[in-house]
Phi, psi and omega in degrees: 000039203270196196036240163260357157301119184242166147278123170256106179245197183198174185284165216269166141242189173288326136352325182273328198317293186315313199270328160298299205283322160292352156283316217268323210267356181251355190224163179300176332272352168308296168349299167263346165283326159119017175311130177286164113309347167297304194289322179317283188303340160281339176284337197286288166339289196296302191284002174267348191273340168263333168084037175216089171197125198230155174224163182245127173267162184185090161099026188053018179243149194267119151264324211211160182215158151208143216232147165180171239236111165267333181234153200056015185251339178182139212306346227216336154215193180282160178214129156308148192231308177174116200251109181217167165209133180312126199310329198266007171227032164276160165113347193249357184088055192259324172295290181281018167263333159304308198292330154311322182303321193286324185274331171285319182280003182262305194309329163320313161239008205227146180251352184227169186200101185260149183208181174249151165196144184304147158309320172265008181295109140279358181281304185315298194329280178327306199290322185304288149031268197265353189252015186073024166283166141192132165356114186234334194205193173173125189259135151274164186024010144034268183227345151236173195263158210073339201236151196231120161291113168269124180250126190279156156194173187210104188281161179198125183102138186257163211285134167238137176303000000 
């Protein structure tokens, strides 16, 4: 990411929706999960309508996006909603650069941080991973029949009754 590019990110406005949604509609696992253009722009809407929904730029163009929950997305913490960074710009840390934005403002109030990733997203898994998540759960046929949703999650903070 040398020269004059960087990555930024920042919070998303509506503006961003076309360029968010060609990322989320072009890449796994919205692909085989069957994501609409219709679903794309409501998962967008609602989190820009809560104001946690963040995108990355690199050369003034949105690569990456990422939408979540700090209250109401999931009983017990903040919840990732749905994270993609453009194929042709992974690899660059961009990804754990969303993923950090979405974890500091959920860590402000919240002590976990939970998100799903598909049974077959084996990328995703690692990254999650590698980001200190772990397997807490698993929905079979989620959303398509075969396939099992993994619920990640990441503490922070010690556990109170």
């Amino acid at each position: 990411m040398g020269g004059g590019n960087r990555v930024r990110i920042r919070g998303a406005s509506e503006q961003d929706i076309v360029s968010i949604c060609r990322i989320m509609l072009s890449t796994d696992p919205y692909v085989t999960l069957g994501y609409t253009e219709d679903l794309c722009y409501d998962v967008v809407l609602s989190g820009l309508e809560e104001g946690w929904v963040g995108v990355a730029e690199y050369g003034g163009r949105v690569v990456g996006f990422i939408v979540f929950r700090v209250f109401d997305g999931f009983p017990l913490g903040g919840y990732i909603r749905a994270v993609a960074v453009d194929e042709r710009f992974r690899g660059m840390g961009i990804g754990r650069a969303l993923m950090s934005y979405a974890e500091e403002r959920i860590f402000r109030y919240r002590r976990n941080v939970f998100l799903l990733v598909s049974s077959f997203n084996y990328g995703a898994i690692r990254f999650y991973r590698t980001l200190g998540y772990e397997p807490v759960g698993e929905i079979r046929d989620a959303i398509v029949d075969g396939l099992s949703e993994y619920i990640f999650r990441k503490r922070r903070g010690p556990n109170h009754a």
